[in-house]
C-alpha positions, 0 to 999 in steps of 0.5 A: 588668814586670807592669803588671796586678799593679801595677794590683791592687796600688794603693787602688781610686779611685772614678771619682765625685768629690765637693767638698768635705765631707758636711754635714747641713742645720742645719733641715729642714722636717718640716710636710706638704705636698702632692706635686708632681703632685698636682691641686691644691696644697692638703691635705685638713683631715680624714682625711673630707674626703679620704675624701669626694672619694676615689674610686680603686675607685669612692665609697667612700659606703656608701648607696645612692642611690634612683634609681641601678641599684644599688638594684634587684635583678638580678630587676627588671633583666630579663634579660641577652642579647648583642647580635647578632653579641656573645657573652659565652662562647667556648663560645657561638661558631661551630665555626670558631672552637673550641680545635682538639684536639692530634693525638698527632702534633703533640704529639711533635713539640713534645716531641722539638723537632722531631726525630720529624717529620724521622726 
């Protein structure tokens, strides 16, 4: 008569069907070993080793190399000036192309969702 209750009132079967029982591996393989899509299949030796090639934000070599821009001071490098036509802050742009000011009227339109620009 009431197929619902009769559905609620079976043991819930999984739609997933495993064969045959859980076992566990007898050996399992705990030695390091590199990952699949590294760029090459071979580990680092040493902890410096992998801290010599490792350059994820930049060498991570704490001297400064002679010739290198990084071993002169911002004052010898001259001064820094856009390219023509390049800026480097908004405030340095055009008038066309200043943050316009809200009117009162603009804003209570966005605060009533529209309904003070139709009444």
């Amino acid at each position: 008569m009431l197929p619902t209750a009769k559905l609620l009132q079976q043991q819930r079967q999984p739609l997933i069907r495993f064969l045959g029982k859980r076992t566990t591996p007898t050996k399992i393989d705990h030695s390091p070993v590199a990952h699949p899509a590294a760029p090459s299949n071979t580990l680092p030796n040493t902890f410096a080793t992998y801290r010599q090639a490792a350059q994820q934000h930049g060498p991570l070599n704490t001297t400064l190399g002679s010739g290198t821009i990084a071993s002169k001071s911002g004052a010898s490098l001259g001064p820094i000036a856009a390219p023509q036509g390049a800026y480097f802050d908004r405030s340095e742009l055009p008038n066309r192309y200043a943050k316009l000011e809200w009117t009162a009227a603009e804003i209570e339109a966005i605060e009533s969702g529209g309904a003070s620009t139709i009444a």
